[in-house]
C-alpha positions in Angstrom: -221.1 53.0 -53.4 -222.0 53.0 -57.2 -222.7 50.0 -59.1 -220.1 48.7 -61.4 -221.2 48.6 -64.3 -220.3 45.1 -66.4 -221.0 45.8 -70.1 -218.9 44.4 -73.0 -218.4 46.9 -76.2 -219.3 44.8 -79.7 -216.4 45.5 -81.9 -218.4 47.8 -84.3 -219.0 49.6 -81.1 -215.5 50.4 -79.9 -214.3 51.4 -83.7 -217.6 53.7 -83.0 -216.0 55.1 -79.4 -212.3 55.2 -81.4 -214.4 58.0 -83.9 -215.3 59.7 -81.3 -212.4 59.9 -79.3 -210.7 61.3 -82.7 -213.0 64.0 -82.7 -212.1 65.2 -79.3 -215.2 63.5 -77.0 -214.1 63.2 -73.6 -214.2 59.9 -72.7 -216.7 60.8 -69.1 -219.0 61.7 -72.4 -218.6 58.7 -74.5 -218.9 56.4 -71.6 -221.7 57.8 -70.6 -223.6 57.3 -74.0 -222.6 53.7 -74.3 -223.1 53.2 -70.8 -220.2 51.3 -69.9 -217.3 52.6 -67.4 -214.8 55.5 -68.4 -212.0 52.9 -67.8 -213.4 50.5 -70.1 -212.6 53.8 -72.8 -209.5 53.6 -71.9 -208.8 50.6 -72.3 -210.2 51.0 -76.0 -208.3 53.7 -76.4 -204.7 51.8 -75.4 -206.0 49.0 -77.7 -206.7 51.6 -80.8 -204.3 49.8 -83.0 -205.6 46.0 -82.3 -208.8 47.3 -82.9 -208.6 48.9 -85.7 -206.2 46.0 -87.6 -208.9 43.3 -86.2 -211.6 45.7 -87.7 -209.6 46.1 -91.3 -209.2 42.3 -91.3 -212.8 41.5 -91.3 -213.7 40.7 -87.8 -217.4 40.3 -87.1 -218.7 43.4 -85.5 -221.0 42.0 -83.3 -218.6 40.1 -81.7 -217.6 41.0 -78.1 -215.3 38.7 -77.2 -212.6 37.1 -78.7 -212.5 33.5 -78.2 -209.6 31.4 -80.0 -212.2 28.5 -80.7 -211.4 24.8 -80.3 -208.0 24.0 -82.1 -207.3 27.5 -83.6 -204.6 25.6 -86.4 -208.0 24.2 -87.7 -209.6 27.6 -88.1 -207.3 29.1 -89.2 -206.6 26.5 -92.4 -210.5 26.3 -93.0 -210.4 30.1 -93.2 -207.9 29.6 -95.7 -209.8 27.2 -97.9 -212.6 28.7 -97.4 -211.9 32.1 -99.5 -210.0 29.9 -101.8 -213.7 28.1 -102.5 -215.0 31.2 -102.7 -212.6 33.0 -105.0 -213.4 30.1 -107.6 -217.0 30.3 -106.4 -217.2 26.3 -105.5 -220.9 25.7 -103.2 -219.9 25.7 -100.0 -222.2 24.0 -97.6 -222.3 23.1 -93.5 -221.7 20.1 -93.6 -218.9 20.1 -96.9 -216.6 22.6 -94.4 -217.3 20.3 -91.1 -215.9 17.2 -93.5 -212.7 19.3 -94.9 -212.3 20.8 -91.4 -212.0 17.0 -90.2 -209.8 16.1 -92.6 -207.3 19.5 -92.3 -207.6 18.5 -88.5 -206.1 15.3 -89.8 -203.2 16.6 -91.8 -202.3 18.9 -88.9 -201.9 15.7 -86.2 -205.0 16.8 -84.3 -206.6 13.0 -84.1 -209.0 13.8 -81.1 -210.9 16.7 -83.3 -214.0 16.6 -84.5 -215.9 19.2 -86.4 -219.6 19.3 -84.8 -222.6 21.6 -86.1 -222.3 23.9 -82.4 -218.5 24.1 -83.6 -219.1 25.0 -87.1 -221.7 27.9 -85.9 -219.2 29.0 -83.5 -216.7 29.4 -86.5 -218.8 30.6 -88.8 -219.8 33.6 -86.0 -216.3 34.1 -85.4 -215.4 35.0 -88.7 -218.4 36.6 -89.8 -219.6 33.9 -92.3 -223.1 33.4 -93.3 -224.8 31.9 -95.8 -228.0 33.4 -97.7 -229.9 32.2 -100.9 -232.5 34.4 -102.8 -234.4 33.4 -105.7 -233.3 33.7 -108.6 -229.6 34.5 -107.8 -226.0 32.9 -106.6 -225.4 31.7 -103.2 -224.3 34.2 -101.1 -221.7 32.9 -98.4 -218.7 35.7 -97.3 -216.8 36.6 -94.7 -217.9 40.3 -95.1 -220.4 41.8 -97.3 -219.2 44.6 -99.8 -221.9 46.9 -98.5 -220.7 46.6 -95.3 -217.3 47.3 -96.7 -218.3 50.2 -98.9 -220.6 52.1 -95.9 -218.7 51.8 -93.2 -215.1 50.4 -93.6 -213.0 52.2 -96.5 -213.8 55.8 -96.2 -212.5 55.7 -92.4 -209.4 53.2 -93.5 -208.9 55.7 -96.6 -209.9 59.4 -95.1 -206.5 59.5 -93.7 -204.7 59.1 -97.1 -204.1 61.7 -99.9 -205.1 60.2 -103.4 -201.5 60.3 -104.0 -200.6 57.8 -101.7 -204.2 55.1 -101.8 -203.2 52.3 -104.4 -205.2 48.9 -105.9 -203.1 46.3 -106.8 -205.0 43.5 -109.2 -204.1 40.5 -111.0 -205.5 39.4 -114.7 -204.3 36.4 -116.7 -203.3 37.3 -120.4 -203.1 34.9 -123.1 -200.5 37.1 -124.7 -200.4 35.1 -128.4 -203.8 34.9 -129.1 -205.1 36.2 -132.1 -208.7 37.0 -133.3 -210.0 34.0 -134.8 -211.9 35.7 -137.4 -215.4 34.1 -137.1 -218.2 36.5 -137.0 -220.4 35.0 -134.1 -221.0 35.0 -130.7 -218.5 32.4 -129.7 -215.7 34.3 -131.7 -213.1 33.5 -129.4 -208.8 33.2 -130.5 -206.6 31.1 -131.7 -202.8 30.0 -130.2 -204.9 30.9 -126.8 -202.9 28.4 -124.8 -199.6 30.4 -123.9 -200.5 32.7 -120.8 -198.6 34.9 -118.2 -200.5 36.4 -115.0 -199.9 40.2 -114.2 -200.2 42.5 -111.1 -201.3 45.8 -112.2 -201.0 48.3 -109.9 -201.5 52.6 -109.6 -202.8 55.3 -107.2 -206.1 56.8 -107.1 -205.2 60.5 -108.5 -203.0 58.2 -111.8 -200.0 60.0 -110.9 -198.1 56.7 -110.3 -198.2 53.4 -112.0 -196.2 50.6 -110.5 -194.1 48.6 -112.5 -196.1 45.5 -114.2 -194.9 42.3 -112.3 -195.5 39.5 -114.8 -195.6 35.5 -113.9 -194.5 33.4 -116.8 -194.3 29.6 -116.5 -190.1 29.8 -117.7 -187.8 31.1 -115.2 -185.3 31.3 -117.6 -186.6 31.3 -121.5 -184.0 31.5 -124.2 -185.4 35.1 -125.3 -184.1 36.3 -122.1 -180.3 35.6 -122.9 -178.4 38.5 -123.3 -180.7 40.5 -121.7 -179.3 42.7 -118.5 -182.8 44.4 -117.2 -186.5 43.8 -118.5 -189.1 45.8 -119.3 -191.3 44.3 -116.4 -190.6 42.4 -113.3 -190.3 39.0 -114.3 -191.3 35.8 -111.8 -192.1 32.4 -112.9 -193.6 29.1 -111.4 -195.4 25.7 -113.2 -198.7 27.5 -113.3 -197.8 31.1 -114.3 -200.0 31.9 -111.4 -199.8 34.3 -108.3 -198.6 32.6 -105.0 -197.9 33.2 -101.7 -194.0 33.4 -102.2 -194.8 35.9 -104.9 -197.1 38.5 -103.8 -195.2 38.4 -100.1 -192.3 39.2 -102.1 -193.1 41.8 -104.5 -194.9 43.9 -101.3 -191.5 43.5 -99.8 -189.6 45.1 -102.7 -192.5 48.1 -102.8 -192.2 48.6 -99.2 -188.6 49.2 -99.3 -189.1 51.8 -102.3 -191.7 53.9 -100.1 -189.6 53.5 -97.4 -186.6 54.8 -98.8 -188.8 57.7 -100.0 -190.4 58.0 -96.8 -194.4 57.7 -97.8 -196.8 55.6 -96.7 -199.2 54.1 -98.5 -202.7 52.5 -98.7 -202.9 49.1 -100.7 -205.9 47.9 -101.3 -206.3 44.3 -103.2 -208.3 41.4 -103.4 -208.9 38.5 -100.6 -207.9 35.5 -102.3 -205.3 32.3 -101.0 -202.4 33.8 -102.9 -203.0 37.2 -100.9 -201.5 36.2 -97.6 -201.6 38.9 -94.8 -198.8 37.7 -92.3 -196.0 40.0 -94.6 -194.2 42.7 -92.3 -194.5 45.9 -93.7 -193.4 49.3 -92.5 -194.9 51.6 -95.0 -197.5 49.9 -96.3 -200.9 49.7 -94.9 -202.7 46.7 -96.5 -206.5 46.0 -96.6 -208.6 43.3 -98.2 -211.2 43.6 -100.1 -214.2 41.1 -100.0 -214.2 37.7 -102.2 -216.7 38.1 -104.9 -217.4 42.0 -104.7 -214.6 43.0 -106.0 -216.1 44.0 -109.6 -218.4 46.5 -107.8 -216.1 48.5 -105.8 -212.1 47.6 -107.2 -210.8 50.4 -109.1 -209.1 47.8 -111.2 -211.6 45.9 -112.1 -213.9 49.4 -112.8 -212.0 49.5 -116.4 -208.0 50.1 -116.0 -207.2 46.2 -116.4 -209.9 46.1 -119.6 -208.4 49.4 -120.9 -204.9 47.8 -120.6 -205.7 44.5 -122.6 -207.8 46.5 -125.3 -204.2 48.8 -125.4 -202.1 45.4 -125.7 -203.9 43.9 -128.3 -204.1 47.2 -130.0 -200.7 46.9 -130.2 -200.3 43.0 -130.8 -202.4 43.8 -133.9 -201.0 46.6 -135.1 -197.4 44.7 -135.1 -198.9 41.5 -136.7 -200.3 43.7 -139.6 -197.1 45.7 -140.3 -194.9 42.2 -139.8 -197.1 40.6 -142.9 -197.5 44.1 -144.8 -193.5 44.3 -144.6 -192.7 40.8 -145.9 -193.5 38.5 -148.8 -193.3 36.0 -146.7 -196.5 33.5 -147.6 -196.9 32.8 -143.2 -200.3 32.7 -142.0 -201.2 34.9 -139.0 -200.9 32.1 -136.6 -197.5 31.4 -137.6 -196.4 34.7 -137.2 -197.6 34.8 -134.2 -195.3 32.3 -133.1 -192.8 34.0 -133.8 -193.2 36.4 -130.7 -191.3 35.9 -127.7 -192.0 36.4 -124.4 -189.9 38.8 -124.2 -191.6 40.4 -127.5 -194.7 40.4 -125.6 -192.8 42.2 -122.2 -192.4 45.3 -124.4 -196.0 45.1 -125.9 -197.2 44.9 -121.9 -195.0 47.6 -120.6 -195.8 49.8 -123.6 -199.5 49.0 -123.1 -199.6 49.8 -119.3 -197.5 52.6 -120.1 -200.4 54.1 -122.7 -203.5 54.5 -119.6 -203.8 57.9 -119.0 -204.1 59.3 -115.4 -207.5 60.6 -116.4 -208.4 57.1 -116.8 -207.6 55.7 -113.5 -208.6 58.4 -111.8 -212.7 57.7 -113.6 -211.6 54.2 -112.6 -211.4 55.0 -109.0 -214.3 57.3 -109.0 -216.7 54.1 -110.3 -215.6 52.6 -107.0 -218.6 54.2 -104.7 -216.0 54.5 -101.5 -214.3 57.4 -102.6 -217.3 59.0 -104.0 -218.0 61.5 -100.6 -214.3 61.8 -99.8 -212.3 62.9 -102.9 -215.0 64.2 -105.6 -213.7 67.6 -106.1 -209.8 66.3 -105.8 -210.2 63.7 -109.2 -210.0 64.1 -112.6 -213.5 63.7 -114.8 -213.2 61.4 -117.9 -217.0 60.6 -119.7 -216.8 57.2 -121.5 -213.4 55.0 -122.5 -209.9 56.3 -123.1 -209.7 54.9 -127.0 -206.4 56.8 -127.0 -204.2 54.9 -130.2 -206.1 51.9 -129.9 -205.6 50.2 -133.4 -208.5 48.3 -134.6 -207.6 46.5 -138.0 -209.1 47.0 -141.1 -212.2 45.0 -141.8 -212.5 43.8 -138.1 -215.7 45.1 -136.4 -215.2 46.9 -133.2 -218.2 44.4 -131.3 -215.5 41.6 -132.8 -212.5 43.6 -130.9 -213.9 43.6 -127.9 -214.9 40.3 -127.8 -211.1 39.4 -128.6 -210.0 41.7 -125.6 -211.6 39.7 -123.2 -210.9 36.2 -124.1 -208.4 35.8 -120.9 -211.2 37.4 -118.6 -212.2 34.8 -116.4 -208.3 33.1 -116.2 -207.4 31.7 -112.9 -205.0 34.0 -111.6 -203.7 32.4 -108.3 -202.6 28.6 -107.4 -204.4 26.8 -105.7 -204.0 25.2 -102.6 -203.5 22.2 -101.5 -204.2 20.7 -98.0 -201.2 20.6 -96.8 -200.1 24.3 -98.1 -203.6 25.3 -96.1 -202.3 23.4 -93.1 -198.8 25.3 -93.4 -200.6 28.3 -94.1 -198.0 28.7 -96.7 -196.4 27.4 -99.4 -193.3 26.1 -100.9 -192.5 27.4 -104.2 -191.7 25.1 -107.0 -188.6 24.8 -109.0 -189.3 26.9 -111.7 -185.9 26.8 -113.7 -186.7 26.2 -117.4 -190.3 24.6 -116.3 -191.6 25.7 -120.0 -189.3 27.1 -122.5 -190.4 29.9 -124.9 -191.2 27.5 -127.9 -191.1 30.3 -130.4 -188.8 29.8 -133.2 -186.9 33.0 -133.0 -186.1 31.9 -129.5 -184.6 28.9 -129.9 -181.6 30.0 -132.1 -178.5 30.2 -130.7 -178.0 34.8 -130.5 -175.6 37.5 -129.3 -176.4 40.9 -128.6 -176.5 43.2 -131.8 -173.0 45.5 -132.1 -172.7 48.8 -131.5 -172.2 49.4 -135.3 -175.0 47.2 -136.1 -176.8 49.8 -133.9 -176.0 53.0 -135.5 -176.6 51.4 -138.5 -179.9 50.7 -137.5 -180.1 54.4 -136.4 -179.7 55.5 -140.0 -181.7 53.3 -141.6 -184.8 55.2 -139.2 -184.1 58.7 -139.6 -183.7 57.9 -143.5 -187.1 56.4 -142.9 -188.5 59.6 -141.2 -186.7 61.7 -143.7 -188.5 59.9 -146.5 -192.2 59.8 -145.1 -192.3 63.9 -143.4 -191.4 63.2 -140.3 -192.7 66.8 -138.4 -190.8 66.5 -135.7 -187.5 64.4 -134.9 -187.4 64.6 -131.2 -188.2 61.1 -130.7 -185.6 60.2 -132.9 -182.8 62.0 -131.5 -183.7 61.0 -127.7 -183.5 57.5 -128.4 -180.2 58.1 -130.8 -178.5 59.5 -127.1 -180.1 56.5 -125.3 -177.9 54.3 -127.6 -175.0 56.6 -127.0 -175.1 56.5 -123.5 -175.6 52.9 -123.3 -172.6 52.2 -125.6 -170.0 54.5 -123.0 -169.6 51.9 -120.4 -168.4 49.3 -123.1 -165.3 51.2 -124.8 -162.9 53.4 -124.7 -163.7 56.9 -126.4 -162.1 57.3 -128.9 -159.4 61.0 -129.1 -160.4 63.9 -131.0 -156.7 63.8 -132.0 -157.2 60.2 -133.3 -159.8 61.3 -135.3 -157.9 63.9 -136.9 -154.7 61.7 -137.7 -156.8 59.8 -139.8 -157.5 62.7 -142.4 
């Protein structure tokens, strides 16, 4: 009688017998070169999908095993506050997370726990933490390394994708008033810096779709809003005008149901940080997490679309500012004029701007991220250098000055932190956000109706007289936007008879 043979596959090991068996291998074959029985292939072959989605979520690949760990609640919260530390790239240290593990075993009624150093190890092996210091640089603590990520994770998750369909959602915090302070040095930073909104940008790998903008403002309900049926953007708000876990579970909730309804699925890959929370149930959307502080070496996003979109917003900012004080005797100093945009001014300016990054952009974007690099060369676009399509740089403002003023909001916090007790809940309760902070722009706080229809067409003449006057080459524009106005005027009256018309004559 043949010896049983008692071997237990690492994890890296059985996502190794999963490529096999997906390339045909028969599993006498495979068993025999990892020397383990041909039932215990296939039993990895029943369990393809837990091993795959405990593979995408980081596990350690060396583990064998997997052990809950003493008090799993307290795991789970430290693992919680944990990337939060990291995300803000606070020290983390043994015996700092053996201290905040006994006090989140507090908060969660377990009085009998207590964090020890064999315990902490244990956790730390679990989930794949380690911590390494080199001279010269940063501590390096993660739960997964980006090279790690780059070699062998993504191009299996993404080889099953067409460009079409792989996405990279990102957020970036915008000071969306600031204006260039005008100091030639290199602390030239902005002025009126202190109203901000957080955005989630997100597009596909080929460029051929860009989501809507979701945009987190700090009113729910600002008085520039009134009036105002459907926004350029979608529009969330909460004290901090940050990204929560309410939020993002939401908005992945609204995207699912669009690619649902068109029957794709999709790829979505984003950051790991506390706001990101991975419990949402999705049907069409595949999501995977990218490590804490790596993402600026291999996030599409952060290879130059989100710069590219705030050097086309304050392109645009600019440009309006100049025309609003060329156009007006008005003796107003920038920063007052300033003031005078609303949020929902700036909505426009964002949509417009996300609206202006060309597909050949993203698609260099995505190429900068080395996981693609083998898999979908030939299939992207080629771009050399920075899409400077219609950026306006003002007269007399140096283009090193520019970019400095572009990326003034860079380092903005972008999700809210939590607290204990959120990390204990492993969620957390969204605040009341009616009118939390309204728009305190002086447009905005006048009392106003929507403009007529008449006012409208009046409008509508004073443009094309406008064109008429400066050479307009082509009018297309014009008479595009003269049906939109049209067409959005039908539902509201009654059209008016052709015989009507004529009894007036």
């Amino acid at each position: 009688m043949a010896k049983r043979i008692c071997k237990t596959l690492a994890l890296a090991e059985r996502v190794e017998v999963l490529k096999k068996l997906d390339n045909k291998e028969s599993q006498t074959s495979i068993a025999l070169s990892f020397g383990v029985n041909q039932s215990a292939i296939s039993r990895i072959q029943k369990n393809k999908e837990k091993i795959l989605e405990e593979w995408q979520n980081n596990g350690n690949p060396h583990r064998k095993r997997n052990r809950a760990g003493k008090a799993g609640d307290v795991e789970a919260a430290l693992l919680q506050w944990f990337i939060q530390a990291e995300t803000r790239q606070i020290p983390v240290s043994g015996p700092l997370l053996m201290e905040k593990a006994n006090r989140l075993a507090q908060g969660l009624g377990l009085l009998d726990f207590k964090a020890t150093s064999g315990w902490l190890e244990r956790w730390k092996e679990r989930n794949s933490i380690r911590f390494k210091k080199q001279r010269g640089e940063k501590q390096e603590a993660g739960v997964f390394t980006a090279e790690r990520r780059v070699v062998e994770l993504l191009p299996d998750i993404i080889k099953d994708y067409n460009p079409a369909d792989i996405f990279n959602a990102d957020e970036t915090g915008l000071h969306w008033r600031a204006i260039p302070d005008g100091k030639r040095s290199e602390a030239a930073g902005a002025k009126m810096a202190k109203d901000r909104v957080t955005l989630l940008l997100a597009c596909n790998m080929d460029g051929s779709e860009k989501l809507q903008p979701l945009v987190i403002g700090k009113s729910k309900n600002p008085p520039c809003f009134k009036n105002v049926k459907r926004l350029p953007v979608a529009y969330e708000a909460n004290m901090n005008a940050c990204m929560t876990g309410e939020i993002w579970e939401e908005w992945l909730k609204k995207i699912d149901n669009i690619m649902r309804a068109k029957k794709r699925m999709i790829l979505m890959l984003c950051g790991n940080c506390a706001a990101h929370v991975n419990y949402v149930r999705l049907t069409n959307i595949k999501l995977v997490f990218l490590p804490p502080n790596n993402t600026s070496l291999i996030q599409p996003m952060d290879q130059g679309i989100i710069a590219n979109f705030k050097k086309q917003y304050r392109s645009l900012f600019l440009r309006q500012l100049v025309n609003t004080i060329d156009s007006t005797e008005s003796d107003a100093t920038a920063v007052q004029e300033a003031g005078k945009l609303t949020l929902l001014d700036s909505l426009h300016l964002q949509r417009e701007a996300w609206n202006k990054i060309t597909e050949l952009t993203i698609a260099n974007c995505y190429r900068r991220a080395s996981f693609i690099k083998q898999l979908y060369q030939a299939e992207l676009p080629v771009i050399d250098g920075e899409d400077n399509s219609d950026v306006f740089v003002p007269a007399g403002m140096e283009l090193e000055d520019f970019s400095r003023y572009v990326a003034i909001d860079n380092d903005l916090a972008t999700d809210e932190e939590k607290s204990d007790t959120d990390m204990c809940a492993y969620a957390q309760q969204s605040p009341e956000t009616a009118d939390l902070e309204p728009d305190d722009s002086e447009e905005a706080a006048k009392e106003t109706t929507g403009p007529s229809f008449s006012a409208a067409l009046q409008s509508l003449r004073t443009l094309r007289a406008f064109m008429e006057a400066n050479g307009c080459q082509s009018y297309d524009s014009f008479y595009s936007l003269q049906s939109v106005v049209y067409q959005l005027n039908r539902p509201n009256t009654v059209q008016t008879s052709i015989k009507d018309v004529l009894a007036r004559l």
